[in-house]
C-alpha angles and dihedrals in degrees: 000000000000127000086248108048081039089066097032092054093064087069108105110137089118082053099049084052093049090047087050090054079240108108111128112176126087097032113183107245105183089182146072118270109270135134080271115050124182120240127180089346095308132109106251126195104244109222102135093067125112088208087116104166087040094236092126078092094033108130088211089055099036086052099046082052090056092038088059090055100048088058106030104027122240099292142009105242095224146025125291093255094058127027102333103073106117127193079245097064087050093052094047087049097051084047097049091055095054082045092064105020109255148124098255142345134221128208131217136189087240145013091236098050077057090063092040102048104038102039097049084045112049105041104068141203109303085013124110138245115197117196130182104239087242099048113133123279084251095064092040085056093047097050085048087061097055130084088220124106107262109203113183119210126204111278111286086342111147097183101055077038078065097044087052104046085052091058083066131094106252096227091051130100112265111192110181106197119187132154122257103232101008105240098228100039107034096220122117135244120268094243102166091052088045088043096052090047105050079048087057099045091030091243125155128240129226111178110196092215092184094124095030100046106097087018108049126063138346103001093337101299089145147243106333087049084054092063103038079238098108090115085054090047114085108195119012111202121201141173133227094204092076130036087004093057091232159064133299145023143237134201117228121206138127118305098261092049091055102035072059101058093036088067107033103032112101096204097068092031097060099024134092113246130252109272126259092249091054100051089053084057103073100034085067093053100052089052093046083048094050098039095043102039082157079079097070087037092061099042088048089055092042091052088042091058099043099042082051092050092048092048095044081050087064089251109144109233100178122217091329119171109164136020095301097090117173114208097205113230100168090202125086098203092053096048087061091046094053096053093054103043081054100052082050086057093050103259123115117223146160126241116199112198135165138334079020082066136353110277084240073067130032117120147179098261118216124198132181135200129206092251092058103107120211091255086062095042089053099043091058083040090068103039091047089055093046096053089043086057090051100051097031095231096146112132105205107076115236093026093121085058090059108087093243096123 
């Protein structure tokens, strides 16, 4: 036996959690992606998906898919720089920039490879990358894979953000890069006051809109459209597996910025490109999320109803602002214990344990899309609260004395 699977074997944490009856990744889905999913032959309550905006069912979506392979194949037999750019890459590129208001678009096979490829690309050698501590693991990995400096500041802090930005050389590059809605937490990022600091130390912003794309701003063109603030952003990021009901992501910036990364970004360079069907895909999305903005007002009510019920129930929430609403457990054990017994109880959810978090943390993580109706919402209201009674994982002291259950 070799010195590597000899390390690699005494890894048995996934075991420990079988054995326990507690392992909660992986789970088998034989169904399509809806707000019911089907597990082990039973119908299962689906609040653990990113679909937002509900499309991933959508027949105008499934068909333009079908209709891409019909005409494309199933794949493109090479990367975007070489033999696998398609007129339909092109199309979705020029649509993505009017989408979010800027010059130009580029599309990658995955959201992460974004992160990956422009981040490690476009910060050199003496420059600065600036990350919020609670930016997604894509942007940490980008920010590993470039020879710039990478600073953290305290989540949504301004003022460490300041006391970063002043540790810089004046004449370097400074690019600040946050998420748009954090993915654990559910808040959103504080864009004027970033905005107003990287003014002041001439710095550059790159908002990851994966979670707030579909759900943010005019018709959810995410995050800087929020704010009124796209023209102060430089380079906008979003992701095609969440609000757009497929795979894949793009950058949007200026055209020199992205003639740029087209040419210097190693992600899209030596990478396959996305597949025909799944750019259609996402064509068909943005048309259905323009056409139908009744879609992201009904998710933002929805949200609204169920973030107020939780709280009223004595859950903590945090600092939620969007679907994404964390139920804080602080105990990583229980965590576990909640989602299964939920599972059990017919209601799909994400725990989100250590390392993932810190245990002072982790949390059950609820998220909504636009097609759960209120009879849904309630009925994993209740089960949730249920579970959360039986193992006593309410985080407001007293909230059992309330009367709320």
């Amino acid at each position: 036996m070799g010195i590597l699977h000899t390390k690699l074997s005494k890894y048995n944490l996934p075991q420990q959690l079988m054995s326990a009856g507690l392992y909660p990744y992986f789970r088998v889905i034989e169904s399509d992606q809806d707000t019911e999913v089907m597990i082990n032959g039973k119908k299962v309550l689906m609040f653990g998906s990113n679909s937002y905006l509900g499309l991933t069912c959508h027949p105008k979506v499934k068909e333009a898919a079908k209709n891409a392979i019909d005409k494309y194949g199933t794949g493109c037999a090479g990367s975007r720089f070489l033999n696998g750019n398609l007129d339909i890459h092109m199309e979705l590129e020029e649509r993505l920039a009017r989408l979010v208001n800027k010059e130009a678009a580029l599309c990658y096979s995955t959201g992460f490879q974004v992160n990956q490829g422009v981040i490690s690309c476009v910060a050199g050698r003496n420059d600065y990358v600036i990350l919020d501590e609670l930016d997604h693991a894509s942007i940490i990995d980008g920010s590993r894979l470039t020879f710039a400096k990478v600073l953290k500041f305290a989540h949504n802090d301004m003022k460490d953000l300041e006391r970063k930005l002043k540790l810089c050389e004046p004449d370097k590059i400074k690019l600040i890069v946050v998420d748009g809605i954090f993915s654990m937490e559910g808040d959103i990022t504080k864009l004027p006051e970033i905005v107003r600091l990287s003014e002041k130390y001439n710095g550059s912003i790159m908002v990851d809109d994966a979670h707030a794309l579909g759900v943010l701003g005019k018709n959810g063109s995410g995050t800087a459209s929020h704010f009124g603030l796209t023209d102060k952003v430089d380079l906008i990021m979003g992701t095609f597996s969440k609000s757009m009901a497929s795979i894949g992501g793009f950058i949007a910036a200026d055209k020199t910025t992205i003639n740029f990364i087209k040419h210097n970004s190693r992600s899209l360079m030596f990478s396959a490109s996305m597949t025909p069907s799944s750019a259609a895909s996402v064509l068909a999305a943005i048309e259905i999320m323009e056409s139908e903005p009744e879609r992201i007002t009904r998710l933002m009510d929805l949200t609204e109803y169920a973030r107020n019920r939780f709280r009223e129930l004595g859950f903590d929430t945090g600092k939620s602002e969007s679907p994404i609403i964390p139920l804080f457990i602080r105990d990583d054990i229980k965590a576990l214990q909640m989602a299964q017994r939920l599972l059990e109880e017919g209601v799909f959810v994400n725990p989100v344990v250590s390392p993932a978090v810190s245990k002072e943390d982790c949390i059950i993580r609820i998220s909504l899309m636009a097609t759960h109706t209120y009879e849904q919402v309630d009925k994993a209201i209740e089960k949730i609260t249920s579970v959360a009674k039986e193992l006593d994982v309410f985080a407001y002291e007293g909230a059992l004395n309330k009367n709320y259950l």
